[in-house]
N, C-alpha and C positions, 0 to 999 in steps of 0.2 A: 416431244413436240412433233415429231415427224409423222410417228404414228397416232395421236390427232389430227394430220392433215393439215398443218401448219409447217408444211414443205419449206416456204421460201424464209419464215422465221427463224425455222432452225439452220437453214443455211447461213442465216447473218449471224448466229451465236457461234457455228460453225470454223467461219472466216476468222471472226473475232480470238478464238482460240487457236489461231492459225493450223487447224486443220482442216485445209482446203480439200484435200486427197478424201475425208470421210465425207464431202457435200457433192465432188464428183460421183461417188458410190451411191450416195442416196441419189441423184439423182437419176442416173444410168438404175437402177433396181427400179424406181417409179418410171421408168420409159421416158423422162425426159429427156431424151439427147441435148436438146438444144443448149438445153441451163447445164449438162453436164458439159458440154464444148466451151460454153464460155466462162464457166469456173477455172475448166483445163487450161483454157487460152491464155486469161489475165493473170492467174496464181501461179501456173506450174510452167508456161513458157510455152514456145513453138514446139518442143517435143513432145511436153502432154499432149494439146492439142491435137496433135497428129493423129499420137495413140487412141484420141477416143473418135477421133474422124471415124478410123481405122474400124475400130468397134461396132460402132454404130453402122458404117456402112456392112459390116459384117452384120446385126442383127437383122436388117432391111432385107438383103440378099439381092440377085437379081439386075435387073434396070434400075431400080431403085437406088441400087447400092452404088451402080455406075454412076448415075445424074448425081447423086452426094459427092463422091471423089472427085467425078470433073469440078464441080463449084468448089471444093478446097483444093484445086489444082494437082490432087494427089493419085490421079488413076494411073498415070504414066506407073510411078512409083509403088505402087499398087501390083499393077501386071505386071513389073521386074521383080520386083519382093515373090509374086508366085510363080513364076516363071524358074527364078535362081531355085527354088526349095521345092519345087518339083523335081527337078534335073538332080539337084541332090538326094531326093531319095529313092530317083530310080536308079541312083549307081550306087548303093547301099549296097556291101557284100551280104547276099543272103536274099536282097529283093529280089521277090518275081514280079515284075509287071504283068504279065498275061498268062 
């Protein structure tokens, strides 16, 4: 079905077999973010969610990726997440930063 182009079809067959996790995949691979956030959202909870905020504002990059995270309230969280795992791998034994 999918690959007919019968995207949102097979997402409801999808659901139905309660595999929500394979209609986020197909849709995050067709570029839809939006339908892949709110599969994540309703089926998989605030964590999914997040995860493909996270995603998505990562495929965007940029300004882009900023105005995404502020609208899911998640840039704060964002900047500490790479903030902490920066600082972690520059005290890596072995790292050279410069």
């Amino acid at each position: 079905m999918e690959a007919a182009g019968n995207i949102h079809q097979a997402e409801y067959h999808l659901i139905q077999a309660r595999d929500w996790k394979s209609a986020v995949t197909m849709y995050r691979n067709a570029g839809k973010w939006e339908d892949a956030y709110r599969i994540a959202k309703s089926q998989g909870g605030p964590a999914w969610a997040k995860n493909i905020a996270f995603l998505w504002a990562k495929s965007l990059g940029g300004d882009s990726a900023v105005k995404l995270l502020s609208k899911f309230g998640l840039l704060e969280e964002a900047i500490d997440y790479a903030t902490d795992n920066l600082l972690a791998l520059l005290f890596l034994p072995g790292t050279r930063v410069f």
